[in-house]
Each structure stands twice: as structure tokens, then as C-alpha cells.
C-alpha positions, 0 to 999 in steps of 0.5 A: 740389364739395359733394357729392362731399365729402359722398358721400366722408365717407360713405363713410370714415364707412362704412368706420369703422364696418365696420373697427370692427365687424369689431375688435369681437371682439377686445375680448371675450377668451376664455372658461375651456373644457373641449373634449370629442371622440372619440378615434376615428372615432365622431362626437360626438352630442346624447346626449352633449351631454346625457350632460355637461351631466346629469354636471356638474348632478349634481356641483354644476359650474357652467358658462355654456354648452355647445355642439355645433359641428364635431364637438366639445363645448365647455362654457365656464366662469365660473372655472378651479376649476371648469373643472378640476374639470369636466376630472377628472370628464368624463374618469374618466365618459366614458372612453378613448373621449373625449378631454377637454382644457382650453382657451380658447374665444372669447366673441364674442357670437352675433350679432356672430358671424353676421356673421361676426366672429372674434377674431384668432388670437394666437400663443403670444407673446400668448396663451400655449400649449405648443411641442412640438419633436419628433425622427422616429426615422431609424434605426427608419424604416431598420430597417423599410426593411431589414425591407421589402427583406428580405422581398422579396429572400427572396421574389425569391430563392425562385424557382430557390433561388438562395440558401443562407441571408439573414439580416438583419445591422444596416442590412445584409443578408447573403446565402450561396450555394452557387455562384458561378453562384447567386450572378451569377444573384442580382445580375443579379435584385436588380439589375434588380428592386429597384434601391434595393438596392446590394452593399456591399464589406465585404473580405470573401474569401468569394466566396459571400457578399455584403452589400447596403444601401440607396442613399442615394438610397433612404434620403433618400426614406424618411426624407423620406417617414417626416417627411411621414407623422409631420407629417400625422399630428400634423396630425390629432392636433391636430385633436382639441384643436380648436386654431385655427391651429396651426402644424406645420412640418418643422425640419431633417432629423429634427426637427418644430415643433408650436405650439399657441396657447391650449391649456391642458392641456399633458400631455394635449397631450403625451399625445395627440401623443407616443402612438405608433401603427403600422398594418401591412397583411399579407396572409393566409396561406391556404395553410397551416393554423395549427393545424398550425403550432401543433401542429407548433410550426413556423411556415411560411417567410415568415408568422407566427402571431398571435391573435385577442382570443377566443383563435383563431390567424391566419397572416399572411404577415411581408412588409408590404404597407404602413404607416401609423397 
């Protein structure tokens, strides 16, 4: 009976002490830091390492650590004025290139962290940080669809000239044709090829005119697709200030919650989440020369002129292949 006694205390005894161990981080607060990552793909290196810690010993900045880890730089400081006056200088020495945020950086010791020992996440009622409520612009998200559907009813129409005149009018499109026949061809056409697309009844008695929209059907799934791209987006965003669980969640139908614990610097936050930016893919138009668009000072139907830093002219065509950031 003893001995299962004693094997028993053992283990509580045990189980302490591990319990023990594993809080121990939690004792150990948070230590002043300047995050240092790449505003780009480029990956951050030793040189750069180097580069700051050269930086900082010039300027007579002090600093406890600095270290290398997940594709970051983190440099822990023993005060905030030094900690601030890091942030200006790193940022105005290493440029647009970099991004150079403030934040709170664990001060778990090395080998309680080999063991695997990690402060718990606080939230911002604990830790404090920013909360960012964010709103999606629905009617831009529409208006590109309209600029899409457009595109592609020129492009389906095309063939047999089965229109007069399109024309984009709001979050509708107006199309004129010459005949009636034309005109049941085309619906037939829209109908059976782009079914996102309905006739809308305007009262308007011009029979050879009609206005079609998108399905409400259709604009759910892009507004619903637009908050996905936006939410994953700010996902990857977040990522360069290196905050540890962040939470980025949809709230209603328009609008996207963004908590981000520990995080200092709030304007930089503000800056590198409210950035806008928008990738389109086009393809070439490799059937028309532009310097002939440009002499003639007409661009062909269905591409548009653009140009190169060093100055040289591109046709591409205006129909988007697709979207992102």
C-alpha cells in the first residue's frame, strides 16, 4: 500500500514540477524590439544582419540582441528611447525595401526555450496592441465585374456583328442593335454563354435596345469571393510585422476585424495593412503594332496602350484575364 503511495506522489511530484517549468516563460515579460522584414519576396540574409548591428554601433544605439530567425530581424532593446531612435534610423538606412516595425518581443531564456517553453499568447485586453476594423469597397468589387462581363459580351457579340453599339452605363450594360433578328440572336447567345448575366426591364420602348446586369446570384458570389481575397491578403500582410497570433476574421457582409496583440507602432501597422494594391493579368495584343496606334493616334478595339519605365509602348488587350494582389 506504501509503495503505490509513494510511486503516486512521484508522479504528482512530477507532473509539478513539468507544469512548473512550462509557466515558467510566462514570468519573464517581454523585452523592447525593432522587427526588421522584406517588404517583398527577397529573403532577409546575414548581410543584413550585419548591415544594422554596423548601423546601430555607429549611431551610438544601444541594443541587448539581435537575431536572425524566420525570415526576420529582430534587435531587443534595453529602453524605449532607444528602441525609438533605432526604428527612425533603420528605416530612413534601409529604405522602402524593408519594412521596419516596433514591437514586443518575448525574453524567454535560451534554454527554457529549447525545451520548448513559450510565453502564452495575450490578447489586446492583456497585452495591449491596435484593432483595425476594416470595410471591403462592394461597389468597386461590382464595378470591376461590370468592366469583366463587358469585355466579354464585346468579345461574344463580335462574332457575326450581331451588335450596333455597348456601352457601360452604372452597374449596367446598354447594348443597341440594328435589328430585331440581331437582337434575338444576341440574347439566345448571352443566355447560353455567360449565364450570370440577366435582361433587366428598364420601360424603355425601344425595341432595339436592351440593358442586362448581373444576377444577384453572381454578385454575392463576387462580393463573397472579393472578402476572401481581401482577408487572405491582410493574412500575408500581417505576417511582415511577425505578430503571434493574430486574429483576422470576416464580420458581416462587408466589413473585416483585424487584432493585432503587442504590436506598437500603430501607423506603420495602419500603413502596410491600408496599402492598396491590384495585380491584373492581360494578355499581349500581338496582332497590332503600337507604334502604329501611336502614329495614328487610334488605339485598335479591345486593347490599350501602355508603357514601359524606359519609355517604349505595349498593346495589351483591356479584357482581365484575372485579379489579385
Amino acid at each position: 500500500m506504501n509503495h503505490y503511495s509513494g510511486l503516486r506522489n512521484a508522479l504528482i511530484a512530477f507532473f509539478l514540477l513539468l507544469s512548473a517549468l512550462y509557466a515558467l516563460p510566462n514570468i519573464f515579460g517581454s523585452d523592447l524590439a525593432v522587427q526588421v522584414s522584406s517588404a517583398g519576396d527577397a529573403a532577409i540574409e546575414q548581410s543584413d544582419l550585419t548591415k544594422i548591428t554596423a548601423t546601430l554601433k555607429q549611431k551610438n544605439i544601444q541594443y541587448k540582441s539581435a537575431a536572425l530567425s524566420n525570415r526576420r530581424i529582430l534587435v531587443r532593446f534595453g529602453d524605449n528611447a532607444s528602441q525609438l531612435s533605432a526604428k527612425d534610423l533603420l528605416k530612413t538606412e534601409l529604405g522602402r525595401n524593408y519594412v521596419v516595425a516596433l514591437n514586443l518581443a518575448p525574453s524567454v531564456p535560451q534554454w527554457l526555450d529549447s525545451l520548448g517553453g513559450r510565453a502564452m499568447s495575450l490578447g489586446l485586453d492583456l497585452r495591449g496592441g491596435v484593432h483595425f476594423l476594416l470595410e471591403v469597397d462592394m461597389q468597386a468589387v461590382l464595378a470591376m465585374s461590370i468592366d469583366k462581363y463587358y469585355n466579354e459580351l464585346r468579345t461574344l457579340l463580335r462574332e457575326g456583328r450581331l451588335y450596333k453599339s455597348i456601352k457601360k452605363e452604372g452597374d449596367s450594360i446598354a447594348i443597341r442593335f440594328k435589328t430585331l433578328e440581331l437582337k434575338d440572336k444576341a440574347l439566345a447567345r448571352i443566355k447560353s454563354d455567360i449565364s450570370d448575366l440577366i435582361v433587366l426591364e428598364t420601360g424603355d420602348q425601344d425595341e432595339l435596345l436592351i440593358q442586362v446586369g448581373i444576377s444577384d446570384d453572381a454578385q454575392k458570389i463576387a462580393k463573397s469571393s472579393a472578402l476572401k481575397q481581401n482577408i487572405t491578403t491582410l493574412r500575408n500582410r500581417v505576417n511582415e510585422l511577425g505578430v503571434a497570433e493574430p486574429i483576422i476574421q470576416q464580420q458581416g457582409l462587408e466589413r473585416i476585424v483585424v487584432q493585432l496583440p503587442g504590436v506598437q507602432d500603430t501607423a506603420r501597422a495602419k500603413e502596410i495593412l491600408g496599402a492598396v494594391a491590384t495585380l491584373e493579368f492581360r494578355l499581349v495584343d500581338e496582332k497590332n503594332d503600337p507604334q502604329t496606334a501611336i502614329q495614328s493616334g487610334r488605339t485598335p478595339i479591345g486593347s490599350k496602350l501602355y508603357y514601359f519605365k524606359d519609355g517604349r509602348p505595349l498593346l495589351l488587350k483591356t479584357r482581365v484575364i484575372t485579379t489579385g494582389e
